[in-house]
ChimeraX commands (.cxc) that place a marker at each C-alpha (Angstrom):
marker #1 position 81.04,41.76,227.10 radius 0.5
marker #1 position 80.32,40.46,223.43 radius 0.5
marker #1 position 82.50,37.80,222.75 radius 0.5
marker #1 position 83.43,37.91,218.95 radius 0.5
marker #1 position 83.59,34.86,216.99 radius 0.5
marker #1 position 86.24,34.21,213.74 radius 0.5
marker #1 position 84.91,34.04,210.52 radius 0.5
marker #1 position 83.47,30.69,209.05 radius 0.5
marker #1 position 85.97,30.25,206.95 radius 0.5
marker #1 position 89.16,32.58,208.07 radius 0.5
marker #1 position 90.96,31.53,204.42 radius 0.5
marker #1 position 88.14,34.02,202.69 radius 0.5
marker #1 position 88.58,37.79,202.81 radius 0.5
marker #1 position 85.86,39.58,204.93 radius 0.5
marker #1 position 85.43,42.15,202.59 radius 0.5
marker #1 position 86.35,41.86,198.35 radius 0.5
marker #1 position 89.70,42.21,197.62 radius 0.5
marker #1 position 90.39,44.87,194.30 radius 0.5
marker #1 position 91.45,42.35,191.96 radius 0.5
marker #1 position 87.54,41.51,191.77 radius 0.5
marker #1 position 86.90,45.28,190.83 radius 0.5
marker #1 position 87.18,46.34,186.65 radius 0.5
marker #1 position 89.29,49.83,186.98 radius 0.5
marker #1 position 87.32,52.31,186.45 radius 0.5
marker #1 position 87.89,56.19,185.60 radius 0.5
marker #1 position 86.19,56.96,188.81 radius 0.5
marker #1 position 88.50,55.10,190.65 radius 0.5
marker #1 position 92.08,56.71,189.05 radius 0.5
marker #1 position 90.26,60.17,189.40 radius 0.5
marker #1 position 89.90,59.06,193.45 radius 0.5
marker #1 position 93.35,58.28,194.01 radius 0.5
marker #1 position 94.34,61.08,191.68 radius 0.5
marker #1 position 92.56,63.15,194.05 radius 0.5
marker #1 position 94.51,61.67,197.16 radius 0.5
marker #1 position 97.69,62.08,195.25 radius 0.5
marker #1 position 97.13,65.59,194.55 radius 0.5
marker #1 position 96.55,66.44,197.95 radius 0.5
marker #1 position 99.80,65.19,199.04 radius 0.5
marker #1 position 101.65,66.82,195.78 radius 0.5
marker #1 position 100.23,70.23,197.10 radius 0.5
marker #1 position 102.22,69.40,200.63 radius 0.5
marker #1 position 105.08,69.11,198.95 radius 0.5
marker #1 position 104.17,72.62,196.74 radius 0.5
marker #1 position 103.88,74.11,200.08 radius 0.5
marker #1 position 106.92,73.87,201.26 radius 0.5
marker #1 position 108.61,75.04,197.76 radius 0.5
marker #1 position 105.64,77.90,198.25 radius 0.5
marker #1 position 107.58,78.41,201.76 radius 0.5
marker #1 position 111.10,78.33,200.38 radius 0.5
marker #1 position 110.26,80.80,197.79 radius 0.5
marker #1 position 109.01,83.33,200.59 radius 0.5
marker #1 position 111.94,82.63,202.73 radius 0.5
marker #1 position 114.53,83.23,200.48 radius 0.5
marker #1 position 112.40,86.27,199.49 radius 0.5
marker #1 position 112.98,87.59,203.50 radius 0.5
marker #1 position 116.65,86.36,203.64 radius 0.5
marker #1 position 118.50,87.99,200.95 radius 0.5
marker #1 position 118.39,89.23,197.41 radius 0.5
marker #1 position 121.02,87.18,196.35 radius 0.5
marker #1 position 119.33,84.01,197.96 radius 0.5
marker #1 position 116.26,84.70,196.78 radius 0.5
marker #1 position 118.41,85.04,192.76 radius 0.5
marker #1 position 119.10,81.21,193.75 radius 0.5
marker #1 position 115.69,80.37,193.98 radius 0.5
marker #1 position 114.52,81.93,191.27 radius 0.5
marker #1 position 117.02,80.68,189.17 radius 0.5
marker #1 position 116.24,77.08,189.81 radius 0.5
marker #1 position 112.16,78.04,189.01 radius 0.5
marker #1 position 113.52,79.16,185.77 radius 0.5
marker #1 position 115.53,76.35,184.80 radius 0.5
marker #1 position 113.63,73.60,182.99 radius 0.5
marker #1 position 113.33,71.45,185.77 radius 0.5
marker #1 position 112.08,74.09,187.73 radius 0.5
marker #1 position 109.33,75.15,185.44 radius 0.5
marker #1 position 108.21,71.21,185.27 radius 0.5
marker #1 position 107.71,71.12,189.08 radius 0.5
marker #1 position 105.89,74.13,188.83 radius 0.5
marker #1 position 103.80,73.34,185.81 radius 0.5
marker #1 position 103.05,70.12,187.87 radius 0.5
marker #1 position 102.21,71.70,191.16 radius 0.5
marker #1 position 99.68,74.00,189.40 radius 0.5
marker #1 position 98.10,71.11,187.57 radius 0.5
marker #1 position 97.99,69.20,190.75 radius 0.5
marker #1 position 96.50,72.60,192.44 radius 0.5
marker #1 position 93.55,72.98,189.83 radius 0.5
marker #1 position 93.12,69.20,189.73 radius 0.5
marker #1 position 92.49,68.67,193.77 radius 0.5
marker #1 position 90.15,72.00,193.33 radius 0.5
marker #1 position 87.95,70.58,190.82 radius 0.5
marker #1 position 88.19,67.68,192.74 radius 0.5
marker #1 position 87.34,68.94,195.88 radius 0.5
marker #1 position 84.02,70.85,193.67 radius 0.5
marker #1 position 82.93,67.58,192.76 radius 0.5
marker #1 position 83.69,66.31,196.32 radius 0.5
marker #1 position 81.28,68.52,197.73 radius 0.5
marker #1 position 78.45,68.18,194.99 radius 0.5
marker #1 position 78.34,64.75,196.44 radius 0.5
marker #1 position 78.44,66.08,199.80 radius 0.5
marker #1 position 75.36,67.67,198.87 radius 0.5
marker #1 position 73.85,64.70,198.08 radius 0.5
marker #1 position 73.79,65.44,194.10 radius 0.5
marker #1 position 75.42,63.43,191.22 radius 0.5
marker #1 position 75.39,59.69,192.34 radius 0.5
marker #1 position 73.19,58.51,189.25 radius 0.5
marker #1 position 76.38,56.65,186.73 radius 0.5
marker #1 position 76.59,59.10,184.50 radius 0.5
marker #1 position 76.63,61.97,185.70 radius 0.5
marker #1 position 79.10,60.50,188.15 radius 0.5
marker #1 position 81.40,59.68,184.91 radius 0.5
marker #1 position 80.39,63.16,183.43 radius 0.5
marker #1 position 81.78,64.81,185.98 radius 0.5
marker #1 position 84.71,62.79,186.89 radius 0.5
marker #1 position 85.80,63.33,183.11 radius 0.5
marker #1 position 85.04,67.20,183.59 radius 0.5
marker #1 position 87.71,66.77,186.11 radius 0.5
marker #1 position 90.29,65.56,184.32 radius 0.5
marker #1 position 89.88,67.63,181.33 radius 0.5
marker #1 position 89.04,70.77,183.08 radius 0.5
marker #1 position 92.43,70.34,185.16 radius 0.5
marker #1 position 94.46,70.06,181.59 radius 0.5
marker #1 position 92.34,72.68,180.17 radius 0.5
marker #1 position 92.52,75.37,182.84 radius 0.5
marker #1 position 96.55,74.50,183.40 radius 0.5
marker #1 position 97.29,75.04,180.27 radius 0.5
marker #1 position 95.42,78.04,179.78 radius 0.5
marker #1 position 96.97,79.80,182.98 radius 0.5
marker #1 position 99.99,79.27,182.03 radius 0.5
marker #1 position 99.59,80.55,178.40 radius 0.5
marker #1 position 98.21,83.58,179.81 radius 0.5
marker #1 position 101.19,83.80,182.21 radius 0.5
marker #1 position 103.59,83.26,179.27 radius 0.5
marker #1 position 101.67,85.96,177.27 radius 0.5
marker #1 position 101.59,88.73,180.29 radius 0.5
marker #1 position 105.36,87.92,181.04 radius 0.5
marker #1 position 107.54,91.25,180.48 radius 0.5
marker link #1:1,2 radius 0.2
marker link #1:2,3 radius 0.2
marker link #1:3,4 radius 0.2
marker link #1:4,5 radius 0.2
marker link #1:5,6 radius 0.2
marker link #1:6,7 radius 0.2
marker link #1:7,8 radius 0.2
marker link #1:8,9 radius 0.2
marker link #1:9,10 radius 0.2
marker link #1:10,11 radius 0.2
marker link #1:11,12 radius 0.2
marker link #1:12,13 radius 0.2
marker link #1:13,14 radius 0.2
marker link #1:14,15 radius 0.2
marker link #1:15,16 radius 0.2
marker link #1:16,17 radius 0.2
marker link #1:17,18 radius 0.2
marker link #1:18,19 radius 0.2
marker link #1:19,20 radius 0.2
marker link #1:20,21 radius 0.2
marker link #1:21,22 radius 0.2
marker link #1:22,23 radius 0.2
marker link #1:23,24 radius 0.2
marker link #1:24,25 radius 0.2
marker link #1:25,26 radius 0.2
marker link #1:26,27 radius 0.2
marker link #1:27,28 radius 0.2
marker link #1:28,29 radius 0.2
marker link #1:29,30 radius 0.2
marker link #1:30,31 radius 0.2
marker link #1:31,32 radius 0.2
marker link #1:32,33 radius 0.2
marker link #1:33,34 radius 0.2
marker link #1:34,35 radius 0.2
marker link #1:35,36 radius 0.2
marker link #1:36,37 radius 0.2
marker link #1:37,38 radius 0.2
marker link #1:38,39 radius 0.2
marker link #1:39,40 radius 0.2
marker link #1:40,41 radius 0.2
marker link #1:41,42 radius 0.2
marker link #1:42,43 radius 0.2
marker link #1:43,44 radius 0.2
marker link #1:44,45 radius 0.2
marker link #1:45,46 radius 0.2
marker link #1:46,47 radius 0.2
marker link #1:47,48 radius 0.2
marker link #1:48,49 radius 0.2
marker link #1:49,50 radius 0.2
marker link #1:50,51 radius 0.2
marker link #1:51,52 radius 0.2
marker link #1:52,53 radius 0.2
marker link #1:53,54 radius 0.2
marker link #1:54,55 radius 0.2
marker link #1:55,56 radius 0.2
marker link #1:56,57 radius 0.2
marker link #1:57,58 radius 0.2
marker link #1:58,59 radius 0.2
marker link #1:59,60 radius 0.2
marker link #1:60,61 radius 0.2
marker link #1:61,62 radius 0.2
marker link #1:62,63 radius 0.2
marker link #1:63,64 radius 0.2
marker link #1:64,65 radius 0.2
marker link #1:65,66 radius 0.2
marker link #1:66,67 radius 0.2
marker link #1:67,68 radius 0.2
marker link #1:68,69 radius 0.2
marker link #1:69,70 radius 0.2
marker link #1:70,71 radius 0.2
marker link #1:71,72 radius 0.2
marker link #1:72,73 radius 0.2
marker link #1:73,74 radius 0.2
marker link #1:74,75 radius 0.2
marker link #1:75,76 radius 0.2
marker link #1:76,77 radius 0.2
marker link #1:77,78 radius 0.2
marker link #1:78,79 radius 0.2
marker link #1:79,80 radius 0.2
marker link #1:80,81 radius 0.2
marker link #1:81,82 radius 0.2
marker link #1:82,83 radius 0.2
marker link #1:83,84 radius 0.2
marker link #1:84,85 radius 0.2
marker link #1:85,86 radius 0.2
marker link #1:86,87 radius 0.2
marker link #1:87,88 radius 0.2
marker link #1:88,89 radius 0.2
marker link #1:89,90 radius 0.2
marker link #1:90,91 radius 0.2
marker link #1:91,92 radius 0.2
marker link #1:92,93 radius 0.2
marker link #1:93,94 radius 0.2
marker link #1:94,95 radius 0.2
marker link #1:95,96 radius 0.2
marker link #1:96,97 radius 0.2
marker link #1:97,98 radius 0.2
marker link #1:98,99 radius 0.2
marker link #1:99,100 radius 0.2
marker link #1:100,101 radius 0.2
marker link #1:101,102 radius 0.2
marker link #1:102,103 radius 0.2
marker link #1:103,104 radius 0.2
marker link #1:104,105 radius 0.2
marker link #1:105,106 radius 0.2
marker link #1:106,107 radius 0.2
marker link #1:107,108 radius 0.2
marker link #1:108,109 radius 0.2
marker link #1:109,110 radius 0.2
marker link #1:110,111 radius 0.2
marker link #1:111,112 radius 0.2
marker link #1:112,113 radius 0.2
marker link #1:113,114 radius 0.2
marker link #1:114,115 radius 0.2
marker link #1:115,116 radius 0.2
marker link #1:116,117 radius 0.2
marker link #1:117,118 radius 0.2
marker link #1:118,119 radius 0.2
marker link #1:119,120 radius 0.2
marker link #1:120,121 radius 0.2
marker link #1:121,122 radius 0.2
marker link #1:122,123 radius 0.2
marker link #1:123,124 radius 0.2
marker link #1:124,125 radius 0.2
marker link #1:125,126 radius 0.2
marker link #1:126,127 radius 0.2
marker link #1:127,128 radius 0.2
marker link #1:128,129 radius 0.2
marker link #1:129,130 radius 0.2
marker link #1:130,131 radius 0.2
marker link #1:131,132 radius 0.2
marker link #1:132,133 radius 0.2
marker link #1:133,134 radius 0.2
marker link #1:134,135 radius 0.2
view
């Protein structure tokens, strides 16, 4: 069996630390990304709620509804379909990579800002067009 020796010096870091790393776009966009995904657990579940109270009752189901159509309600779900489009165009760009496409700088920050705009874009749009279809 390998025997494994300590570092030279065990006061340095084996790897860089991120205070040596300039913030980038790229790197907001990736934990934006992580974030999203666990936003869209917590989507799920009010997802969940909504068809439960949907199964129970009519007049649990009213309570539900009522608190999506309060103010606060209408942020979360605002949110939760930003968060939705954003992990999708995400998970798009994600797989580009995957492919093996889109690793030369700027088309790297091309598409991360596609991201980010695209997500505002298209959120905003669906819910205009939900607010324009609404009876």
């Amino acid at each position: 069996m390998a025997e494994i020796k300590p570092a030279a010096n065990p006061q340095r870091p084996l790897s860089p630390h991120l205070q040596i790393y300039r913030p980038m776009l790229s790197m907001t966009m990736s934990i934006a990304h992580r974030a999203t995904g666990i936003a869209l657990y917590g989507g799920s579940i009010l997802l969940v709620w909504w068809f439960a109270a949907a199964a129970q009752s009519d007049s649990y189901f009213d309570l539900v509804q009522a608190f999506f159509n309060h103010w606060f309600g209408r942020i979360v779900l605002f949110g939760f379909n930003w968060a939705l489009i954003h992990h999708a165009l995400g998970g798009i760009r994600h797989f580009i990579w995957d492919m093996g496409q889109g690793f030369k700088l700027s088309t790297v920050e091309w598409m991360v800002r596609a991201n980010l705009i695209g997500s505002i874009v298209l959120t905003i749009l669906l819910w205009a067009v939900a607010y324009g279809v609404k009876p």
